[in-house]
PDB file as gemmi writes it, atoms N, CA and C in Angstrom:
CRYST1    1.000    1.000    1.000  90.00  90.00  90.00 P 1                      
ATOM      1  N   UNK A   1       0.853  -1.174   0.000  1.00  0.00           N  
ATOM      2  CA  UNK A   1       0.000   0.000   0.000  1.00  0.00           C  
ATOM      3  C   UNK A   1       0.893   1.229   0.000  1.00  0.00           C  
ATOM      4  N   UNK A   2       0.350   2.346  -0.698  1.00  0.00           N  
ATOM      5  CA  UNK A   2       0.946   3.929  -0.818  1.00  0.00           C  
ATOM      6  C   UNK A   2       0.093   4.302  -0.325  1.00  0.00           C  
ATOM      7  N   UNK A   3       0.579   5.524   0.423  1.00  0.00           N  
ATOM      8  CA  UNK A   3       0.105   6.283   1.063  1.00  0.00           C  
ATOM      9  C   UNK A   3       0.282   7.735   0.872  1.00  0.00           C  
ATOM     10  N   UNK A   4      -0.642   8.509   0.604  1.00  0.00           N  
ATOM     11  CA  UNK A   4       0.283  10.142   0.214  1.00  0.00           C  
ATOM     12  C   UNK A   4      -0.563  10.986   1.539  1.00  0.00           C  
ATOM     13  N   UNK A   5       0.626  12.286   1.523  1.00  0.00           N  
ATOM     14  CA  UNK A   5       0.564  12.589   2.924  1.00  0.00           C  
ATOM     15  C   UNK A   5       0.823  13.754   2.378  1.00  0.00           C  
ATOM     16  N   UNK A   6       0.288  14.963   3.226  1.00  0.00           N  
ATOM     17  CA  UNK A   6       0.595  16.447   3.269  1.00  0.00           C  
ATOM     18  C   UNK A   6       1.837  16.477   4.217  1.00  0.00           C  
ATOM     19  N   UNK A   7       1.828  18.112   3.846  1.00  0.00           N  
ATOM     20  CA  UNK A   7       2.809  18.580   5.244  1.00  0.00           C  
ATOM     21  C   UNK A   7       2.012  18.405   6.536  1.00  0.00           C  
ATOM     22  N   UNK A   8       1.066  18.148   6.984  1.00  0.00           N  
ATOM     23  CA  UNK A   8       0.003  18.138   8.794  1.00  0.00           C  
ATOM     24  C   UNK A   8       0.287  16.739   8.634  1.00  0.00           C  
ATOM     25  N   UNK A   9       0.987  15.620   7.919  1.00  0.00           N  
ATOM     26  CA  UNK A   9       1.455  13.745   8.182  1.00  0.00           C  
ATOM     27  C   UNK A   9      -0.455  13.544   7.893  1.00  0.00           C  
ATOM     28  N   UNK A  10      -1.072  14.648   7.644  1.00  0.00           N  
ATOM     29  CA  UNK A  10      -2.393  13.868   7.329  1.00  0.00           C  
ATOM     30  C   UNK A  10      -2.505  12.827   5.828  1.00  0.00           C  
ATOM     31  N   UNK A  11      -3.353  11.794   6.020  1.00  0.00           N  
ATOM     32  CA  UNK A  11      -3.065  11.302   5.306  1.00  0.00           C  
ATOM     33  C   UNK A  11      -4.777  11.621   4.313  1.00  0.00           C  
ATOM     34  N   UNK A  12      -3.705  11.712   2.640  1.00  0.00           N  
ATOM     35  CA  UNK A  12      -5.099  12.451   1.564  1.00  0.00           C  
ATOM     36  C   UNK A  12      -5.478  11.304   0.511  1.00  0.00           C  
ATOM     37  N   UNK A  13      -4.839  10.295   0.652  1.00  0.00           N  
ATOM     38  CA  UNK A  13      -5.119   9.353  -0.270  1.00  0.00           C  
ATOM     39  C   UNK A  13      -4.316   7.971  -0.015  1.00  0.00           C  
ATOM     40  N   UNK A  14      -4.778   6.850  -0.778  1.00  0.00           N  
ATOM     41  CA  UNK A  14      -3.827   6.024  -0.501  1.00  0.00           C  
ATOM     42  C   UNK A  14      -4.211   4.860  -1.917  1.00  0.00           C  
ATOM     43  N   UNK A  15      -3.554   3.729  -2.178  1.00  0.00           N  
ATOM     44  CA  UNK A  15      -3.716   2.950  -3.420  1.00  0.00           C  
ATOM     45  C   UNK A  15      -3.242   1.506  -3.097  1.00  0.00           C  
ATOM     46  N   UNK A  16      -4.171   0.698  -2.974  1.00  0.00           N  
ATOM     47  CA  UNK A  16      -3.557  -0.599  -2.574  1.00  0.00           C  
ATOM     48  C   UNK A  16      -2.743  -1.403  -3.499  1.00  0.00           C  
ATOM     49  N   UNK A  17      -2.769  -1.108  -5.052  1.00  0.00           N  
ATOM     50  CA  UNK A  17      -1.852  -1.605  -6.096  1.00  0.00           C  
ATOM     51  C   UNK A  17      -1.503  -0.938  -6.776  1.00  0.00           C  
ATOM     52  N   UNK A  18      -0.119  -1.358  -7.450  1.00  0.00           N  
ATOM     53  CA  UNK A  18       0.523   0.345  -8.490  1.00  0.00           C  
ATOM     54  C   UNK A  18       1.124   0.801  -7.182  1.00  0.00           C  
ATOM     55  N   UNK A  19       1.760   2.406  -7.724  1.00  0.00           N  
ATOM     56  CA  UNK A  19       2.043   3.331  -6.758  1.00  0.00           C  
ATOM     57  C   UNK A  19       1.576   4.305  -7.507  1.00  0.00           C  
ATOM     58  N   UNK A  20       1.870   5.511  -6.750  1.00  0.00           N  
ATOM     59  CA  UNK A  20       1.823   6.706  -7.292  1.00  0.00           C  
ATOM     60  C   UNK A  20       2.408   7.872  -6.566  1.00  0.00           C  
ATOM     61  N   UNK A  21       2.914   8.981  -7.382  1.00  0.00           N  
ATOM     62  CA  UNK A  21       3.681   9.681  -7.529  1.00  0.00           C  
ATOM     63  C   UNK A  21       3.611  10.361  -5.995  1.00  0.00           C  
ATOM     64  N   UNK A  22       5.147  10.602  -5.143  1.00  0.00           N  
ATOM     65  CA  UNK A  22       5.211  10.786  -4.271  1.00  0.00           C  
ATOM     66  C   UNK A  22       4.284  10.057  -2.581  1.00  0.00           C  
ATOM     67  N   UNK A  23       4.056   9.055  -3.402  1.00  0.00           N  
ATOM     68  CA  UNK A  23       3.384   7.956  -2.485  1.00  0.00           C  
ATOM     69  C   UNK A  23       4.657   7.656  -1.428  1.00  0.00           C  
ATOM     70  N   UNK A  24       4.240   6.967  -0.269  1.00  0.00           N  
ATOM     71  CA  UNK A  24       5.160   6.368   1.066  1.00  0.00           C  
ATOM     72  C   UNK A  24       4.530   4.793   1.259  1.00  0.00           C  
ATOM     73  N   UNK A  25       5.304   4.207   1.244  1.00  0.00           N  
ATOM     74  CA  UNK A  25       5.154   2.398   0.885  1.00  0.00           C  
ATOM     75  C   UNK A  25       5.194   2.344   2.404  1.00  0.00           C  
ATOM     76  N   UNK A  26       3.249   1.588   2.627  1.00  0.00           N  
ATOM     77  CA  UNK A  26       3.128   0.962   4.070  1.00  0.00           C  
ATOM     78  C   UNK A  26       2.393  -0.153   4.217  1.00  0.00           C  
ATOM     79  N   UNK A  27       3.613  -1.251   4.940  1.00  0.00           N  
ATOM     80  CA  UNK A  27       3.134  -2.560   5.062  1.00  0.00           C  
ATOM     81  C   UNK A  27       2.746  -2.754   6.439  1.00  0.00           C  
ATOM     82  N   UNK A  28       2.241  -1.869   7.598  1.00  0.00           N  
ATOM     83  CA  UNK A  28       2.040  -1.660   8.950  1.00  0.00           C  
ATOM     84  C   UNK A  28       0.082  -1.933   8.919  1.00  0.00           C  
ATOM     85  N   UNK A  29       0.206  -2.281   9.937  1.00  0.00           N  
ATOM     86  CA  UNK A  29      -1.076  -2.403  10.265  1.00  0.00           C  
ATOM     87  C   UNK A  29      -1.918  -0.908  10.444  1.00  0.00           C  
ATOM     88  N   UNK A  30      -3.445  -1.136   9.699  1.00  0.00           N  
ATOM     89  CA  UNK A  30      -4.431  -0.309   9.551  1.00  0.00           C  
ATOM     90  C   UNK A  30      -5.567  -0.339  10.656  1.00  0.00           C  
ATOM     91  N   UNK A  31      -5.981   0.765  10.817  1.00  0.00           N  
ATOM     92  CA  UNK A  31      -7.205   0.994  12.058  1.00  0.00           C  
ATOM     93  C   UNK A  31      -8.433   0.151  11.577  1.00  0.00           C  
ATOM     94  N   UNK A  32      -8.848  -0.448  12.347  1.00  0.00           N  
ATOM     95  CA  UNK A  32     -10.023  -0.898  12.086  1.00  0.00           C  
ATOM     96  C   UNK A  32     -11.201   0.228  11.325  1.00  0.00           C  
ATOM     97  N   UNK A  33     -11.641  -0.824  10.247  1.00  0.00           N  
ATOM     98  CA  UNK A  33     -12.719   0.147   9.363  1.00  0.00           C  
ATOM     99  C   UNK A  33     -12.184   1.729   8.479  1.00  0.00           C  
ATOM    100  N   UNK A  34     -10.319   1.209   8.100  1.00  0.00           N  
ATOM    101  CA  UNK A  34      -9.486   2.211   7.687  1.00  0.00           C  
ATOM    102  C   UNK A  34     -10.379   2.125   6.166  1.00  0.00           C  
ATOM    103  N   UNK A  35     -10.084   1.310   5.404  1.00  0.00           N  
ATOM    104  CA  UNK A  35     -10.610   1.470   4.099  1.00  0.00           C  
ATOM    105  C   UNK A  35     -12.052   1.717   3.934  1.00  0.00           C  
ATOM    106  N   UNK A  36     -12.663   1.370   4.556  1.00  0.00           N  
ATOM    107  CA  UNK A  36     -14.367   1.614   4.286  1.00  0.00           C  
ATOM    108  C   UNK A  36     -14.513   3.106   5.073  1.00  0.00           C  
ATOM    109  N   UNK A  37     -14.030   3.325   5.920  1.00  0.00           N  
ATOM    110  CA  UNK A  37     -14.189   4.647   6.870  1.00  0.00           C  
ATOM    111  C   UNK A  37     -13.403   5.977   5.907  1.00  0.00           C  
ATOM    112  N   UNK A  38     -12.288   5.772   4.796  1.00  0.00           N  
ATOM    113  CA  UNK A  38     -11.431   6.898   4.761  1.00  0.00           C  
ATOM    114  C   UNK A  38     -11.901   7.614   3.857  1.00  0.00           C  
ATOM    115  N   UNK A  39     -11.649   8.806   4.868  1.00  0.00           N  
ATOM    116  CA  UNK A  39     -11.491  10.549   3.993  1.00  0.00           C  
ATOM    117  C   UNK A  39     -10.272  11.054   3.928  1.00  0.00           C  
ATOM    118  N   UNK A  40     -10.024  11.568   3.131  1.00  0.00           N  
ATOM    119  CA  UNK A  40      -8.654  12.628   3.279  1.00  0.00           C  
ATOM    120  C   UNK A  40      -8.941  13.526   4.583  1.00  0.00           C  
ATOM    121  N   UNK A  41      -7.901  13.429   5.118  1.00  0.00           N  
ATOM    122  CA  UNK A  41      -7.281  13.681   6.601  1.00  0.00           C  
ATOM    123  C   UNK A  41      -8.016  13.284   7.689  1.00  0.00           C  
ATOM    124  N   UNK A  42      -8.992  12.148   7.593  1.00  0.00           N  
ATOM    125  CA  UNK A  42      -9.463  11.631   8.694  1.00  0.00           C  
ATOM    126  C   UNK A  42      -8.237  10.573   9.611  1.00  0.00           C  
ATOM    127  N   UNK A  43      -7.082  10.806   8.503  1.00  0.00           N  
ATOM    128  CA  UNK A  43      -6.293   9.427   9.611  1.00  0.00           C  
ATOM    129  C   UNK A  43      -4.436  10.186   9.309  1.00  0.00           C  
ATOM    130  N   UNK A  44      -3.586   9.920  10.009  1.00  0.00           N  
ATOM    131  CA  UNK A  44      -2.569  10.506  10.238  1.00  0.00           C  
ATOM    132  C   UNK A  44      -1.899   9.313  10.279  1.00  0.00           C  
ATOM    133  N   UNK A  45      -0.737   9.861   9.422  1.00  0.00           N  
ATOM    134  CA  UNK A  45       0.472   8.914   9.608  1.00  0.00           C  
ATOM    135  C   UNK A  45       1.433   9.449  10.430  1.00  0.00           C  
ATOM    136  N   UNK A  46       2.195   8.575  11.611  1.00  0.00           N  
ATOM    137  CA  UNK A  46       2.601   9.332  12.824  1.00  0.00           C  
ATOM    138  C   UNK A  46       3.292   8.180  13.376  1.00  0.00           C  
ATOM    139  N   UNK A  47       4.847   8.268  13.480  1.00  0.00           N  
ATOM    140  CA  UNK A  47       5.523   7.444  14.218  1.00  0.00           C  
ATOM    141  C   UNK A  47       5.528   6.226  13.103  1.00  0.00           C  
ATOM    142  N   UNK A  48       5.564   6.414  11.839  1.00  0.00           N  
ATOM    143  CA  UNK A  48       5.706   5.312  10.923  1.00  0.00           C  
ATOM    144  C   UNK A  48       4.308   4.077  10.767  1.00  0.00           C  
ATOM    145  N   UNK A  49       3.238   5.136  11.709  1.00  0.00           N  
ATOM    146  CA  UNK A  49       1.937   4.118  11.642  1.00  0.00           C  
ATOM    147  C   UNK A  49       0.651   5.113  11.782  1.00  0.00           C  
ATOM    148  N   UNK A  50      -0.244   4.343  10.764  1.00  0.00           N  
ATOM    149  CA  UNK A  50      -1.507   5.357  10.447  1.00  0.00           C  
ATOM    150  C   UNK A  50      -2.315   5.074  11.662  1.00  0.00           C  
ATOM    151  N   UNK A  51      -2.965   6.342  12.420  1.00  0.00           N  
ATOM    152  CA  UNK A  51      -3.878   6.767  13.225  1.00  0.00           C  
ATOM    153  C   UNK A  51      -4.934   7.155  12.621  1.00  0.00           C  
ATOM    154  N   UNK A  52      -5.999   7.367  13.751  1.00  0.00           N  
ATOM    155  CA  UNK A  52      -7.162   8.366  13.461  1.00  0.00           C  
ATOM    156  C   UNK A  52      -7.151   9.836  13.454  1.00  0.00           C  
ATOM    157  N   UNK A  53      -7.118  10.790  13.182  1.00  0.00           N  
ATOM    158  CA  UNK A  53      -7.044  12.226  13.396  1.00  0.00           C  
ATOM    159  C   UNK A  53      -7.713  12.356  14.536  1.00  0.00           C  
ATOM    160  N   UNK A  54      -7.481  12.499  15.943  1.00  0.00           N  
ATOM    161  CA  UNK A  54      -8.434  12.925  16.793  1.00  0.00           C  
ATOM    162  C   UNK A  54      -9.052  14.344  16.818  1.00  0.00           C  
ATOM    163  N   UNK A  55      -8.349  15.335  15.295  1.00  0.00           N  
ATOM    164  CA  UNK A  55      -8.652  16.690  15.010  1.00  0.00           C  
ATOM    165  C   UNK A  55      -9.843  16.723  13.953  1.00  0.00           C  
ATOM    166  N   UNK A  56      -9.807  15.708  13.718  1.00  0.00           N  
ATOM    167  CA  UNK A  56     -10.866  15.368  12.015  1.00  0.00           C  
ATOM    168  C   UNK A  56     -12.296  16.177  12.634  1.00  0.00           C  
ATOM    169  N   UNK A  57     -12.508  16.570  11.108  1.00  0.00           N  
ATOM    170  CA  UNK A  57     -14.121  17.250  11.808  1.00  0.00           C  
ATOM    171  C   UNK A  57     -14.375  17.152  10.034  1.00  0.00           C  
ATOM    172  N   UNK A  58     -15.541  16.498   9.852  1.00  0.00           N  
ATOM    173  CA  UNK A  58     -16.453  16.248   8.410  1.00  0.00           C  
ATOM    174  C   UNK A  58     -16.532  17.272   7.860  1.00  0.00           C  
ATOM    175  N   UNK A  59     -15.615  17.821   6.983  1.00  0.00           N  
ATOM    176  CA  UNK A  59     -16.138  19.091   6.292  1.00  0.00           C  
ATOM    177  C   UNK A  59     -17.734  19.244   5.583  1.00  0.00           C  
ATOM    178  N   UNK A  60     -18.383  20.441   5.661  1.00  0.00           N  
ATOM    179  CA  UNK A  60     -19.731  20.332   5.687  1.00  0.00           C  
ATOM    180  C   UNK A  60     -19.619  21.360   4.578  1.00  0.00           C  
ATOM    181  N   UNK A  61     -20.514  20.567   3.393  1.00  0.00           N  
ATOM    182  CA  UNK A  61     -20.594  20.979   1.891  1.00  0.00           C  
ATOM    183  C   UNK A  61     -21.784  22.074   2.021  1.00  0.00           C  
ATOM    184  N   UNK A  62     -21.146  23.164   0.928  1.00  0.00           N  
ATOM    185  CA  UNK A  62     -22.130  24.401   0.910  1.00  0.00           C  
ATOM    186  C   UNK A  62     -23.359  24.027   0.190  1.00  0.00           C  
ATOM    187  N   UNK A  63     -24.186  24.817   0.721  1.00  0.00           N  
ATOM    188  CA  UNK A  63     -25.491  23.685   0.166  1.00  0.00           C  
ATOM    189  C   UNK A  63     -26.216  25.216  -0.720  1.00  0.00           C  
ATOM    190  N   UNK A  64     -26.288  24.651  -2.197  1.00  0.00           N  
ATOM    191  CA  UNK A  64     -26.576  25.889  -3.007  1.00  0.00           C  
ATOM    192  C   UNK A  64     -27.296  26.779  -2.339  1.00  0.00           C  
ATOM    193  N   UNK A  65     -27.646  28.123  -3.020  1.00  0.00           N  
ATOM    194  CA  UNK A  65     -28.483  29.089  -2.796  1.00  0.00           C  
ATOM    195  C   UNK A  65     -29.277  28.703  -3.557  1.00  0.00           C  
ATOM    196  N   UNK A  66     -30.604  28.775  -2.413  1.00  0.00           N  
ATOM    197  CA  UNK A  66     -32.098  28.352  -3.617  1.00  0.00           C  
ATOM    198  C   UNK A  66     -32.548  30.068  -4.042  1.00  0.00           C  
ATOM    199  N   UNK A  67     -32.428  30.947  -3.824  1.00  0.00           N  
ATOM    200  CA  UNK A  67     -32.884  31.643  -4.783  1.00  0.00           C  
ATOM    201  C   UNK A  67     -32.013  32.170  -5.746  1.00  0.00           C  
ATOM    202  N   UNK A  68     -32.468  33.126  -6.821  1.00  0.00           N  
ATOM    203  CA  UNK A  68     -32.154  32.888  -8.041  1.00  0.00           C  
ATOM    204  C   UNK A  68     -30.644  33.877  -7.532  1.00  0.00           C  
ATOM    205  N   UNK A  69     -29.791  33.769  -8.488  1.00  0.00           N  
ATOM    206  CA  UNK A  69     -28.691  34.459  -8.682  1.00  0.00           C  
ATOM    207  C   UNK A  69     -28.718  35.751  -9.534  1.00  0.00           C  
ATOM    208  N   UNK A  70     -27.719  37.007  -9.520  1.00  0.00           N  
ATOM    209  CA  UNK A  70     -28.055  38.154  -9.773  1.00  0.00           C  
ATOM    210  C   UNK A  70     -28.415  38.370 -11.511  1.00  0.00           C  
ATOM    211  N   UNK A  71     -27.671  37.182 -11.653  1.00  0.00           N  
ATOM    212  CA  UNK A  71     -27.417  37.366 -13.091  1.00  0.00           C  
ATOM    213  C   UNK A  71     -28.714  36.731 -13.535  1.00  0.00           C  
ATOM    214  N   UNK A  72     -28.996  35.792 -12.328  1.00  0.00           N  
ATOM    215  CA  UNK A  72     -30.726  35.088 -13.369  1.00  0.00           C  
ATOM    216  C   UNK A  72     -31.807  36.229 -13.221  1.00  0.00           C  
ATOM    217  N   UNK A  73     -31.855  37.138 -11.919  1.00  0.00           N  
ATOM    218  CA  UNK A  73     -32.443  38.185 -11.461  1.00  0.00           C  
ATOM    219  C   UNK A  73     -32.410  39.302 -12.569  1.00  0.00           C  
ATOM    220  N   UNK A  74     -31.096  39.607 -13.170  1.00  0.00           N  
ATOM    221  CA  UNK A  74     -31.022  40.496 -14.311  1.00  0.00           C  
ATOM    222  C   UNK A  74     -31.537  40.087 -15.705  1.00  0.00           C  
ATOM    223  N   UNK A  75     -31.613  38.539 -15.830  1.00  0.00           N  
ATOM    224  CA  UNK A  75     -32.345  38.278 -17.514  1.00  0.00           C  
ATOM    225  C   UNK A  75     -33.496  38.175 -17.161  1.00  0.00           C  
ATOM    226  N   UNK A  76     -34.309  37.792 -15.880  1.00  0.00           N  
ATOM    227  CA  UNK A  76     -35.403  37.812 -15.320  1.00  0.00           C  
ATOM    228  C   UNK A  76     -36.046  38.965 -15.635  1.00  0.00           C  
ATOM    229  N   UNK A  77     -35.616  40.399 -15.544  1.00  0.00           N  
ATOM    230  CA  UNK A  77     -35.708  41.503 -15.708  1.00  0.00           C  
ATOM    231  C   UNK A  77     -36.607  42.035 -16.983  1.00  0.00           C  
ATOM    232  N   UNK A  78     -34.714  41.872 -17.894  1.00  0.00           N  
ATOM    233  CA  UNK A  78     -34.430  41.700 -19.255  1.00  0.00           C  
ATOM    234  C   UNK A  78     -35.828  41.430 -20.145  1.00  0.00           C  
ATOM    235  N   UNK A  79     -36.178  40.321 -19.478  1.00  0.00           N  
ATOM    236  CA  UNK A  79     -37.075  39.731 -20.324  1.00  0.00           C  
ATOM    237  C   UNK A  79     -38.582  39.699 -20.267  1.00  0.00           C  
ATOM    238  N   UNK A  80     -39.004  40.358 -18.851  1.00  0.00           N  
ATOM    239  CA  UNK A  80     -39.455  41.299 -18.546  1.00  0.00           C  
ATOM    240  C   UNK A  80     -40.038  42.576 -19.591  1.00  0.00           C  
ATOM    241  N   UNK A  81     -38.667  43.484 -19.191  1.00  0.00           N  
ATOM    242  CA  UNK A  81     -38.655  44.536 -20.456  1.00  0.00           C  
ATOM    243  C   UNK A  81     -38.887  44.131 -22.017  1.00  0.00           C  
ATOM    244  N   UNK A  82     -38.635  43.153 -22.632  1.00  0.00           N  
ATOM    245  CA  UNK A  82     -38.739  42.533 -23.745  1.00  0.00           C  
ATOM    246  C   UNK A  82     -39.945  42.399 -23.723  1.00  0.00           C  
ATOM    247  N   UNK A  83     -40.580  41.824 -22.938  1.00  0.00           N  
ATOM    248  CA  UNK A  83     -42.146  41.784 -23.458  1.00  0.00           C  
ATOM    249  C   UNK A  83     -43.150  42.391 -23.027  1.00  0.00           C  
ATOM    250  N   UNK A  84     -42.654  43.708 -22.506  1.00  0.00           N  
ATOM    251  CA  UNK A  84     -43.802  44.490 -22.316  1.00  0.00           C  
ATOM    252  C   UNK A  84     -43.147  45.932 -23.551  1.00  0.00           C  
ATOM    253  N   UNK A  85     -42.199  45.736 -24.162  1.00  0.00           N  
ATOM    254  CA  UNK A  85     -41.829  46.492 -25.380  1.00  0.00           C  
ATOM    255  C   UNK A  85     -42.840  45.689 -26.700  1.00  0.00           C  
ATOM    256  N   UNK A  86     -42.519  44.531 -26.713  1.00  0.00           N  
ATOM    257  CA  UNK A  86     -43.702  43.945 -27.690  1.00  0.00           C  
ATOM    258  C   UNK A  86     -44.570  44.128 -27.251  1.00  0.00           C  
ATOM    259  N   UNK A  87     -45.084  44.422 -26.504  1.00  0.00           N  
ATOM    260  CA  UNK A  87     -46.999  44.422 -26.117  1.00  0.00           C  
ATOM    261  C   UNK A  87     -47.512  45.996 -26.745  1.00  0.00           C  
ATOM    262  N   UNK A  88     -46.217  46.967 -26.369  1.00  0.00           N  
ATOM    263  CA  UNK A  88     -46.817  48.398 -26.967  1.00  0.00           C  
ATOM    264  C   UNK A  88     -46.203  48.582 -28.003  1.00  0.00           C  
ATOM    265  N   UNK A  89     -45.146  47.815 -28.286  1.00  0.00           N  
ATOM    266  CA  UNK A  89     -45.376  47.573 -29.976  1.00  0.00           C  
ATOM    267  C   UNK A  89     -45.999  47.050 -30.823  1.00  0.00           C  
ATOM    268  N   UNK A  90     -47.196  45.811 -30.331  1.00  0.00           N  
ATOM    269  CA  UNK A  90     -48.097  45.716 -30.892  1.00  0.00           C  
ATOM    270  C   UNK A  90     -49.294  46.863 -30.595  1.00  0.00           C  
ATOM    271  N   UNK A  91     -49.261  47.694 -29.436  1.00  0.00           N  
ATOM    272  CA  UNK A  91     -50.700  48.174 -29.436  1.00  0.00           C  
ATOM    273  C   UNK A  91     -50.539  49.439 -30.259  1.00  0.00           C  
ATOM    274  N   UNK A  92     -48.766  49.807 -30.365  1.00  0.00           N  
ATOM    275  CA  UNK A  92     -48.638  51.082 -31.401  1.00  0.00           C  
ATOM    276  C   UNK A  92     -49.105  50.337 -33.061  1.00  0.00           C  
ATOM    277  N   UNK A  93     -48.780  49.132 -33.275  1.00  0.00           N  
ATOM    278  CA  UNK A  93     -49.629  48.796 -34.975  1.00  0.00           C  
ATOM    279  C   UNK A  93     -50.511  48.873 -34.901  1.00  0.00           C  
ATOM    280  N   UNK A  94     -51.919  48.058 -33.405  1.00  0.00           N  
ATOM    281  CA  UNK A  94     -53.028  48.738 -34.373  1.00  0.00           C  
ATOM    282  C   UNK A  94     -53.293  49.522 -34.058  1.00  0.00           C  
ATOM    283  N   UNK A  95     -52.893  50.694 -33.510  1.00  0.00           N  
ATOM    284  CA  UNK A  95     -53.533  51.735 -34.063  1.00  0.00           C  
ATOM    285  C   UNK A  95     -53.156  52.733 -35.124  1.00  0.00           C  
ATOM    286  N   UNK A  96     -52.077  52.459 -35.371  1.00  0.00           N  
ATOM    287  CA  UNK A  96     -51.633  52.571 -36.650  1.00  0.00           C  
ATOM    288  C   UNK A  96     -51.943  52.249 -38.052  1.00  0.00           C  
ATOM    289  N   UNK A  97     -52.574  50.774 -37.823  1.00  0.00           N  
ATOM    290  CA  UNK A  97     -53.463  49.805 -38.393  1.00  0.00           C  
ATOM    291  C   UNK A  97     -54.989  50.601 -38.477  1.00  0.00           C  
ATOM    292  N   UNK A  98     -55.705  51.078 -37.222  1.00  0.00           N  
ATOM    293  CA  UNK A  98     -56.850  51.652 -37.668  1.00  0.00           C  
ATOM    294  C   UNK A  98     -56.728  52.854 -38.022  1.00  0.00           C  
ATOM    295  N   UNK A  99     -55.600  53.600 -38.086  1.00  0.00           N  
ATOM    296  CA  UNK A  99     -55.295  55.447 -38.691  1.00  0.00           C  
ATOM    297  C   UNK A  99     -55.180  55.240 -40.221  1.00  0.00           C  
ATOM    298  N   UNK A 100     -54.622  54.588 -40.544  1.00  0.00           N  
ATOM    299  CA  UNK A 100     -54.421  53.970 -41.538  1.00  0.00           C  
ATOM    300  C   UNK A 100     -56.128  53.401 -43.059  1.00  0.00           C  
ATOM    301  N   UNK A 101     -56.993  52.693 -41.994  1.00  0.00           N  
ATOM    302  CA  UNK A 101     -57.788  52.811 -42.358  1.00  0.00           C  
ATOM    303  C   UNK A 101     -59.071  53.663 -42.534  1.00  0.00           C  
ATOM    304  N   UNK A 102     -58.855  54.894 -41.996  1.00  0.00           N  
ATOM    305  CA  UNK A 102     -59.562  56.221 -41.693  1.00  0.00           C  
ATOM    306  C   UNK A 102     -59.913  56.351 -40.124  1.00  0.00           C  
ATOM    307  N   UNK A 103     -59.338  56.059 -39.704  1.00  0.00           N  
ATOM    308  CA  UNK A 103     -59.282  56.711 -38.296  1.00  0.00           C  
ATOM    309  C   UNK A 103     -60.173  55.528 -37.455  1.00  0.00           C  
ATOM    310  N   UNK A 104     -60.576  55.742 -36.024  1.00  0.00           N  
ATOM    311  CA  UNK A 104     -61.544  54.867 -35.297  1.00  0.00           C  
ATOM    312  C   UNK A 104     -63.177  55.806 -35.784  1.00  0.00           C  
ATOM    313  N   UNK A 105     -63.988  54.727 -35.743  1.00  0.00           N  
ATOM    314  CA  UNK A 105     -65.508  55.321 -36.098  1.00  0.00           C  
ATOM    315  C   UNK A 105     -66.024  55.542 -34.158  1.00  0.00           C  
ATOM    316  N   UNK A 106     -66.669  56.296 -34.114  1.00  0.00           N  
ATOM    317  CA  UNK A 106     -67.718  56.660 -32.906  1.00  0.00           C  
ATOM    318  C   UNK A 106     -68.993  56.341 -33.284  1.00  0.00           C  
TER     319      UNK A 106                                                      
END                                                                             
């Protein structure tokens, strides 16, 4: 097994066949539930043998913004303006449309 390690001896990855680049070759015994349990830097290599991080804390993923973004807010707008420009550009044809045909009757 390789093991790759930061500068904190945390350990960010590891490869049970092959090696890889700047890997550390370890034939030492693993923590119980090391492979099914591992995250990058949940376990420390320390004294030539992998530990648990007793510092580890689950990094907690940003969880999108549900409302819209500025830029969807600005074509939101946009488009908006777009169709209330066609609406009085249609209401400027017809009446253009009925001037055209001699005016409106009363």
């Amino acid at each position: 097994m390789q093991l790759l390690i930061n500068n904190q001896q945390a350990i960010t990855g590891y490869v049970t066949t092959g090696s890889v680049e700047q890997g550390i070759e370890y034939t030492g015994k693993l923590p119980d539930g090391f492979e099914e349990n591992f995250k990058p830097s949940c376990y420390l290599f320390q004294n030539g043998t992998v530990v648990a991080n007793p510092n580890y804390v689950t990094p907690v993923e940003p969880t999108p913004d549900s409302g819209p973004t500025a830029e969807q807010e600005s074509l939101t707008a946009m488009a908006q303006q777009m169709a209330d420009q066609q609406q009085h550009i249609a209401s400027l044809e017809q009446a253009l449309t009925a001037l055209a045909q001699g005016g409106t009757k009363s």
